[in-house]
C-alpha positions as CSV (number, residue, x, y, z in Angstrom):
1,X,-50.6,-23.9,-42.5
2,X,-48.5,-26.5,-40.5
3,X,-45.4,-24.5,-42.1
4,X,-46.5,-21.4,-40.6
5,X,-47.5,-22.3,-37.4
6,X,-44.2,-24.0,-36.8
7,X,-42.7,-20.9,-37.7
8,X,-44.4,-18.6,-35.4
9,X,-43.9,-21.0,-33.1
10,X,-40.4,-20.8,-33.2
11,X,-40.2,-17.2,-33.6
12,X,-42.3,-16.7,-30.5
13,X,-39.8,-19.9,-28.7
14,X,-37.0,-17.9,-29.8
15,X,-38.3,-14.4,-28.3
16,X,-38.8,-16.2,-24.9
17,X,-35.1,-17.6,-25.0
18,X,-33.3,-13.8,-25.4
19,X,-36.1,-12.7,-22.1
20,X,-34.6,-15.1,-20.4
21,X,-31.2,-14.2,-21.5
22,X,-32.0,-10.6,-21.0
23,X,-33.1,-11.4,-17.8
24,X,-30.5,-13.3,-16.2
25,X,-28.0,-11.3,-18.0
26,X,-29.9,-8.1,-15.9
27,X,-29.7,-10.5,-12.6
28,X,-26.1,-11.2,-13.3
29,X,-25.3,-7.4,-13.7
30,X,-27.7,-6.6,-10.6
31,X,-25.4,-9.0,-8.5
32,X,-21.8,-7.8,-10.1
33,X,-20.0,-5.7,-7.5
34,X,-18.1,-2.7,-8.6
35,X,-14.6,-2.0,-7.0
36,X,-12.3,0.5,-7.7
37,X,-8.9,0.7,-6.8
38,X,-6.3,3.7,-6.9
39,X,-2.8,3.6,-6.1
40,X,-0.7,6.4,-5.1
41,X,1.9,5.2,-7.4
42,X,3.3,2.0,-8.8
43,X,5.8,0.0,-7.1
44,X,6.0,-3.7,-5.9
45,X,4.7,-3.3,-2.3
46,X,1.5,-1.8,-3.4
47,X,0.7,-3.9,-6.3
48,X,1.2,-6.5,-3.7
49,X,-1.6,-4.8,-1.9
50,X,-3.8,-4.9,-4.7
51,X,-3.1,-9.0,-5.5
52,X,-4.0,-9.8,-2.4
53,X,-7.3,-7.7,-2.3
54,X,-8.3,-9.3,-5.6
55,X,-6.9,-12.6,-4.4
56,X,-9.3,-12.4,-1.5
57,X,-12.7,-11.1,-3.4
58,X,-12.1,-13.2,-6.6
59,X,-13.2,-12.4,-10.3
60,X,-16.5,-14.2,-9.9
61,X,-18.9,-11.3,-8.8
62,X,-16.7,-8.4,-8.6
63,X,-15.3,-6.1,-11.6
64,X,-12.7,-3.8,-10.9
65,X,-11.0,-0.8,-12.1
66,X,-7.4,0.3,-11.1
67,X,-6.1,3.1,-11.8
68,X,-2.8,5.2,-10.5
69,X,-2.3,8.5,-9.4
70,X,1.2,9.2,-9.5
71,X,1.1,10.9,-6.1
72,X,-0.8,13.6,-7.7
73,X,-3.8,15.1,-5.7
74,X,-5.0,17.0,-8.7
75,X,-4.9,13.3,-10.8
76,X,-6.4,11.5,-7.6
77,X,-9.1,13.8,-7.8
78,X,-10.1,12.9,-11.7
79,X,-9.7,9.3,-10.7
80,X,-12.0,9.7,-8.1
81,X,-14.6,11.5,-9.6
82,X,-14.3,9.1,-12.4
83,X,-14.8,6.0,-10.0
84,X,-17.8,7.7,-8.5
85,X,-19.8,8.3,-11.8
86,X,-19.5,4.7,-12.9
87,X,-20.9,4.6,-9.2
88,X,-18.5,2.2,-7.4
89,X,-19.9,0.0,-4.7
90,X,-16.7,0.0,-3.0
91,X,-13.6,2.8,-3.6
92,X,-10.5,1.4,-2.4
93,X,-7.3,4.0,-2.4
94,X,-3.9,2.6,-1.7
95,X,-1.7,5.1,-0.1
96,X,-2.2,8.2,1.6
97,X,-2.5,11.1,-1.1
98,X,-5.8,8.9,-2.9
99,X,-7.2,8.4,0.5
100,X,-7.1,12.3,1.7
101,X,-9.0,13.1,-1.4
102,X,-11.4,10.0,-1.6
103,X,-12.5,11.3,2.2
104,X,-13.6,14.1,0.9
105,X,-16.5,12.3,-1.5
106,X,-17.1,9.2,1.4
107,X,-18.0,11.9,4.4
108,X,-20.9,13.5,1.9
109,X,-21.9,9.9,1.3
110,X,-21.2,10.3,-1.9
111,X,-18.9,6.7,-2.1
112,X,-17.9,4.2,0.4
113,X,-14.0,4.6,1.5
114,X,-11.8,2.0,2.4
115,X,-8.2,2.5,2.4
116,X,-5.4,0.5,2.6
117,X,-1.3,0.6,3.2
118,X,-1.8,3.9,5.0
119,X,0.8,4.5,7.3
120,X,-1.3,7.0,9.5
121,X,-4.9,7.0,9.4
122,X,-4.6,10.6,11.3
123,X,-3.4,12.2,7.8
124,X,-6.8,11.3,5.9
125,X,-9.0,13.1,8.7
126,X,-8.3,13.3,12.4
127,X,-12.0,12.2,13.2
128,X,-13.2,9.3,11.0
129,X,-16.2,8.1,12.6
130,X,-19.3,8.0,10.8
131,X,-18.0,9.0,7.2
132,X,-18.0,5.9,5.3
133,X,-14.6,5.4,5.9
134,X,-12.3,2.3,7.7
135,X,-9.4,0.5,6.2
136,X,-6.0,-1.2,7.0
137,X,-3.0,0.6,8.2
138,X,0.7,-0.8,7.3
139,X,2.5,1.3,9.8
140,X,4.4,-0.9,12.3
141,X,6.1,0.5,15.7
142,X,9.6,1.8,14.5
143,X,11.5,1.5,17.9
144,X,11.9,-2.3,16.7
145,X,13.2,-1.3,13.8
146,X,15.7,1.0,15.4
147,X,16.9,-1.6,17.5
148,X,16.8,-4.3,14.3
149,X,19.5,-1.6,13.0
150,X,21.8,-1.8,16.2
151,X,21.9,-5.4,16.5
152,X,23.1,-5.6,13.0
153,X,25.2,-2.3,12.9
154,X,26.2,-1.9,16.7
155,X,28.6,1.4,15.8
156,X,25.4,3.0,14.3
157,X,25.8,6.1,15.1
158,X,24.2,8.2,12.2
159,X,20.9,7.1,11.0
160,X,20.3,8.9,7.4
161,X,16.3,9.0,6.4
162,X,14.9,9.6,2.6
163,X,11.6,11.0,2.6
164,X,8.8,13.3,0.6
165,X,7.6,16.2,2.2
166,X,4.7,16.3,0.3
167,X,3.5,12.7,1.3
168,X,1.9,13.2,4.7
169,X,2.5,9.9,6.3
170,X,6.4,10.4,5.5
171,X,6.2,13.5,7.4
172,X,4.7,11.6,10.0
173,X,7.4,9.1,9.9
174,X,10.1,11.1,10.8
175,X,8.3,13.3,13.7
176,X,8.2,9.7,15.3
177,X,11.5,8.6,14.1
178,X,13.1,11.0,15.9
179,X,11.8,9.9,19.3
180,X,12.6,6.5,18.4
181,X,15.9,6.8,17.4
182,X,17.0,8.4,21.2
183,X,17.4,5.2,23.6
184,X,20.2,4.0,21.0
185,X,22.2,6.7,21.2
186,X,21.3,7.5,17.3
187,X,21.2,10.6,15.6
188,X,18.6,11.0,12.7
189,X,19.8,12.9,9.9
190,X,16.6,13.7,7.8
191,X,16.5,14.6,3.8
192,X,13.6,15.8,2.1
193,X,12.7,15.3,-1.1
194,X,9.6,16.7,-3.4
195,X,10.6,14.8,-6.7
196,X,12.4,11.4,-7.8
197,X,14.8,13.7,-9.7
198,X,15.8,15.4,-6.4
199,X,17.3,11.6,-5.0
200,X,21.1,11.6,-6.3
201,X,21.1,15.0,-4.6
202,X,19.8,13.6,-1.3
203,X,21.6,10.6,-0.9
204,X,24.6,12.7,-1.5
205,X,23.9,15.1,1.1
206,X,23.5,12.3,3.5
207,X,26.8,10.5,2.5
208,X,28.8,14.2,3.3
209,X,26.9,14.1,6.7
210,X,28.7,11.0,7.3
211,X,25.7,8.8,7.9
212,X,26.2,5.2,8.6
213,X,23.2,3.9,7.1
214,X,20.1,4.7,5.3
215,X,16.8,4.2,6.0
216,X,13.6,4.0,4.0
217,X,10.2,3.7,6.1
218,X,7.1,3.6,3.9
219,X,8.0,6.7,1.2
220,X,6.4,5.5,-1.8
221,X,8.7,8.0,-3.8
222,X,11.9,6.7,-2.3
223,X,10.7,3.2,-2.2
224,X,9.9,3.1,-6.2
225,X,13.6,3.9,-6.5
226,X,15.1,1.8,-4.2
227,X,17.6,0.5,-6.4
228,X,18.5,4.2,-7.8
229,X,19.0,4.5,-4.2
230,X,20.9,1.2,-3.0
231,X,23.4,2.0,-6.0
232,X,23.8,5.7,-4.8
233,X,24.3,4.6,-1.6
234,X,27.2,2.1,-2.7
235,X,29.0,0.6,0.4
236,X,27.1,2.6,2.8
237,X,23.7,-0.1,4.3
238,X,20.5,0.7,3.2
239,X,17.3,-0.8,5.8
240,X,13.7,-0.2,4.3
241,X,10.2,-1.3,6.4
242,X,9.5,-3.1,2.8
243,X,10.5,-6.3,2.8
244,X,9.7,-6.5,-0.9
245,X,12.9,-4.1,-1.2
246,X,15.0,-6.8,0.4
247,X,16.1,-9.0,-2.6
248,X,16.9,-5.3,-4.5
249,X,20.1,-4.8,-2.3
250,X,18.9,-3.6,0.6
251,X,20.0,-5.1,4.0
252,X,16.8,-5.7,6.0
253,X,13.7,-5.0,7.3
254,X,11.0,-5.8,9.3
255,X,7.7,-4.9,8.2
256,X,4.2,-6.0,7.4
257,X,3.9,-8.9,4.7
258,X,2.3,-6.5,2.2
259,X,0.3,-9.3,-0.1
260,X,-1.2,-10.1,3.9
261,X,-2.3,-6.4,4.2
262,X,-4.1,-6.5,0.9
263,X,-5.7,-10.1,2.3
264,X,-7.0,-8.3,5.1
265,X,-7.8,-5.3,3.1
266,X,-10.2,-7.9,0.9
267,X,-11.8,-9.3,4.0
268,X,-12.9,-6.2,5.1
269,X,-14.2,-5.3,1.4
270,X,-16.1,-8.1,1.2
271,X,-18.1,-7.2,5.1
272,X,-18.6,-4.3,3.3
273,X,-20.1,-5.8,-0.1
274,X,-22.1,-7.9,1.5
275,X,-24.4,-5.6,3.3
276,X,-22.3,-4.6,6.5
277,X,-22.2,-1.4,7.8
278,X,-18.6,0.5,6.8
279,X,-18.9,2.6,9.8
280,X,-19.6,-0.1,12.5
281,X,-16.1,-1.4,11.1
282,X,-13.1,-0.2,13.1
283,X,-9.2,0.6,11.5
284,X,-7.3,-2.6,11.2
285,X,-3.7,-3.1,11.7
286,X,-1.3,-5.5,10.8
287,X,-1.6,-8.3,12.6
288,X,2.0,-9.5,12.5
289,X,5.9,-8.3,10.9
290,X,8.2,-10.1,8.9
291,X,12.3,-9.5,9.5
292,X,13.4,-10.2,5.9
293,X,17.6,-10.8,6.0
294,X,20.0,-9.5,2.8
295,X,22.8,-11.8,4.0
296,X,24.7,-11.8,0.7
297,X,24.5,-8.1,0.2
298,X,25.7,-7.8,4.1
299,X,28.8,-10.1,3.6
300,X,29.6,-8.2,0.3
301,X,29.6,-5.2,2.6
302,X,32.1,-6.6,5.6
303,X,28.4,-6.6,7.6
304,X,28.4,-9.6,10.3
305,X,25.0,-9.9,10.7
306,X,24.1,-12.2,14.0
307,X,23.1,-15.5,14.1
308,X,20.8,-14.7,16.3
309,X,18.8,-12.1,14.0
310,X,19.7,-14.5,11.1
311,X,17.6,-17.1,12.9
312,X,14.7,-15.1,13.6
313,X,14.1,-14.2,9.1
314,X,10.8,-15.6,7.8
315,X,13.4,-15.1,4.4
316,X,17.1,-14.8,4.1
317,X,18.9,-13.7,0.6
């Protein structure tokens, strides 16, 4: 009898271990945030985004799903759908092209929106308030960039531009470009591309237009073949707004810290998570640039860069 009772004892011990295991494992879950992420495509600068968003929530309390796009509405779209029927707490789209179609699903209230490396905010929708949408911009004034070039290059004459005219904030890129360019006496010589296959072609087209340099400015197609592009190029300078593109051969730039965009990208996730309103939370922009200095690929080049804009690097090559 002792036998037995011992047993059903331990039987019924046992059933109230696995509630409580059920139960914490169901409070665990209940408190688990999901977060998906989709890239327009894969290249250093965003996954740098995408560290420092991670960096900034953790792994504690927060499972994520990345996924990648290709710069593909039509495979945005699946990806999007996808991340709303495992019903994402957060959907975070990196790049223009998966934040245009994620808008779509965030102002029915069907997800929450926040997007991040987006050049211009204007291309997802030109009215964003009150449609579960904010998010961090990487687009930094170019007329500072212009002038970067001339300090380094003062013969510049012939400012050559790669860019996708199916990637909206490219498009955007060069309307303003053009302005920029003006007060330094520069001409802009523009080359469109719709495919990675079409760059040999450009870059060619821009070398017989006697361009004295090349310039790169957020294009996630050009920038994922930057050194396709830098090789193509060969002795003629190639600036980017990447500074991740730097160490590949190019000659400078001065842009947003992209790991810091994905930082601030997190920060605003996690307002978000934690029970703030999305649309009481305004755009954010970078907060500060980076000049990042290829001084061994100048010298190779015959390029005398400055001291003076040697002194002001956060990183020299």
């Amino acid at each position: 009898m002792l036998k037995k009772l011992i047993t059903v004892g331990a039987i019924i011990a046992g059933a109230i271990a696995v509630v409580i295991i059920m139960e914490r494992s169901k409070e665990a879950h209940e408190n688990t945030f999901n977060v998906s992420i989709c890239k327009v495509i894969e290249h250093e600068a965003l996954n740098a985004v995408v560290t420092g968003i991670r960096d900034c929530l953790g792994d504690g309390d927060v499972q994520y799903t990345i996924d990648t796009c290709q710069g593909n509405p039509a495979i945005a779209s699946q990806i999007i759908s996808k991340f709303i029927g495992k019903r994402s707490n957060v959907i975070v789209a990196v790049g223009t092209t998966p934040a245009q179609v994620a808008f779509s699903c965030a102002r029915k209230g069907e997800t929450k929106l926040v997007f991040s490396s987006v050049t211009n905010p204007n291309s997802i929708s030109t009215n964003l308030t009150d449609t579960n949408t904010t998010g961090v911009s990487n687009f930094v004034p170019l007329e500072p960039q212009v002038k970067l070039f001339t300090e380094i290059q003062p013969d510049l004459r012939k400012l050559g531009i790669i860019y996708n005219t199916g990637e909206a904030n490219s498009v955007d890129i060069v309307w303003n470009l053009r302005e920029a360019v003006k007060g330094y006496g520069v001409e802009l010589i523009e080359q469109g591309i719709q495919k990675a296959s079409d760059i040999p072609q450009a870059v060619e087209a821009l070398l017989a237009k006697g361009v004295d340099a090349v310039f790169i400015s957020n294009d996630n197609m050009a920038l994922a073949n930057i050194p396709l592009i830098v090789k193509l190029c060969n002795r003629v300078p190639v600036y980017v707004s990447d500074t991740d593109q730097v160490s590949k051969g190019c000659i400078a730039a001065l842009g947003p810290n992209q790991y810091d965009i994905g930082i601030q990208t997190g920060k605003m996730i996690k307002r978000i998570l934690y029970g703030e309103d999305i649309n009481a939370i305004k755009i954010e922009y970078p907060s500060t640039t980076e000049l990042h200095i290829n001084k061994t690929k100048a010298n190779k080049m015959g390029l005398n860069i400055p001291q003076t804009v040697i002194d002001r690097a956060v990183k020299t090559y």
